[in-house]
C-alpha positions, 0 to 999 in steps of 0.5 A: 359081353358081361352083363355090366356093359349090356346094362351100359348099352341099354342106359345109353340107348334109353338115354338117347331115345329120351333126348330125342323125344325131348329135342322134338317135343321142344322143337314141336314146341317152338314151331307152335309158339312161333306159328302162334306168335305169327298168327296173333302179331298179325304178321304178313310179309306181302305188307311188309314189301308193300310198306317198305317204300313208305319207310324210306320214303320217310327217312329221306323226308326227314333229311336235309338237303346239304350242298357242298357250295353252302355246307356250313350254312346248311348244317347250321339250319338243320341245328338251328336249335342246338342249343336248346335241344343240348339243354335236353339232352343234358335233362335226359341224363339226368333224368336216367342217372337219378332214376339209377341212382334211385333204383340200383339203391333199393334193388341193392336193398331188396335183393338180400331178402329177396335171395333164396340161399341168403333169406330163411324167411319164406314170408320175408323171401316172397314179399320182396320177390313179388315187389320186385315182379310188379315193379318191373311187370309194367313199362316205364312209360306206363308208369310215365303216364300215370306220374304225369296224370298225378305230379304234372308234366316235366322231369320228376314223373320221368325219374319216378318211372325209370327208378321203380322199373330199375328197382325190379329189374336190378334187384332180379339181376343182383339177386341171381348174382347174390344166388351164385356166391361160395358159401364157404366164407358165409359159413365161417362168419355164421361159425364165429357167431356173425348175424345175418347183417354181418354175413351180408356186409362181410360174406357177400357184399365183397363177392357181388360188388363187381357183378353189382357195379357192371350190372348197374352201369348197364342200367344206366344205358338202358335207362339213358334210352327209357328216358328218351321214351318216356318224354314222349308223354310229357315226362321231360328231356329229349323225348318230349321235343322230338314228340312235338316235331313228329305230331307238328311234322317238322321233319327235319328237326327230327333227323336232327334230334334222332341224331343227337340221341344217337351221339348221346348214347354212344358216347354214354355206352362206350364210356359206360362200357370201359367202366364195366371192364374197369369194375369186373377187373378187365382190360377196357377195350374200345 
């Protein structure tokens, strides 16, 4: 054998003893991250079975009884406040859309400065990064409790909440999608004597818009779901009267409610869904 190939077949072996020292270093790892997550989250499988009929027990207190003799009646009894809890509903999409609006729009902003290949400013680079952590660091019904303490309760804490967590978790997503662009155009518009806004506005806006506009879609179904959580401390929609007939133990409004949330947000996910493969250029497929 030539020298050239036994240098080969010693790189390759060294190579493979390397990668199994790090596939079990990972996996010795994980076991342990696991073992502790286990340990500290208190998790125990004989409460599990033991609790599990409660949890059934439960879903069927919530649901009503139906006859097929009296079906109509019985249905219109278990909606009898339709109506009011449409209005709601109608609140907490609105409450989530502002809070998209709101958020999408100043990540949109935060995220130019806040990309490494785009921001040579380290100063500039960090502030708008670390904004961004402690905006999303904190649950939105964290931060709904304290906008209900300091405006009262209703709507607008509900909005406040939702759009400081959109602010930092889209101006993460578009910052790695600003991250990810060909530089080539970029370097053209610097070349021909464009600022830094001219690069932003004509080098990478029209590469990131799609990614922008699918990401920003898909905030708003999470945040239709936050706004139905954050009502649970008094910050409007849905959330707050389904709080109010779990603590009163009106068990069968809360099917109803639950149920109209689930209605709600598919039809929101699957409109919100077409609308993404529209934006990126795909084929909507329901």
């Amino acid at each position: 054998m030539s020298e050239a190939f036994v240098h080969f077949i010693q790189a390759e072996q060294a190579l493979r003893s390397s990668r199994r020292l790090q596939t079990t270093l990972f996996t010795m790892l994980f076991f342990g991250a696991l073992i502790g997550a286990v340990i500290v989250g208190e998790v125990r499988i004989d409460t599990f079975i033991e609790g599990l009929p409660s949890f059934f027990n439960y879903i069927s207190a919530t649901l009503p009884e139906i006859h097929s003799s009296t079906f109509l009646t019985d249905i219109k009894e278990w909606y009898w406040g339709l109506g009011r809890w449409l209005w709601m509903l109608l609140d907490t999409i609105t409450i989530a859309f502002l809070a998209t609006i709101i958020g999408s729009i100043s990540a949109f902003i935060l995220c130019f400065p806040a990309s490494h290949n785009l921001m040579r400013n380290p100063f500039i680079y960090h502030i708008a990064r670390r904004s961004m952590e402690i905006f999303r660091a904190v649950p939105e019904i964290v931060y709904a409790l304290i906008f209900v303490f300091s405006f009262g309760l209703g709507p607008f804490p509900g909005v406040l909440a939702i759009a400081i967590h959109s602010t930092g978790s889209l101006g993460k997503l578009f910052s790695e999608v600003n991250e990810n662009i060909d530089h080539q155009p970029l370097e053209g518009i610097r070349a021909s004597g464009g600022n830094w806004f001219q690069v932003i506005r004509y080098g990478v806006i029209p590469q990131v818009l799609p990614n922008i506009l699918s990401y920003t879609l898909l905030r708003f179904e999470i945040n239709i779901r936050a706004a139905s959580v954050v009502g649970f401390v008094g910050a409007g929609g849905i959330g707050q009267e389904l709080m109010f007939v779990i603590r009163q133990f009106i068990y069968v409004d809360i099917s109803a409610i639950v149920l109209l949330i689930m209605i709600m947000v598919t039809i929101i996910d699957m409109t919100c869904e077409k609308l993404r493969h529209y934006a990126i250029g795909k084929e909507a497929l329901f």
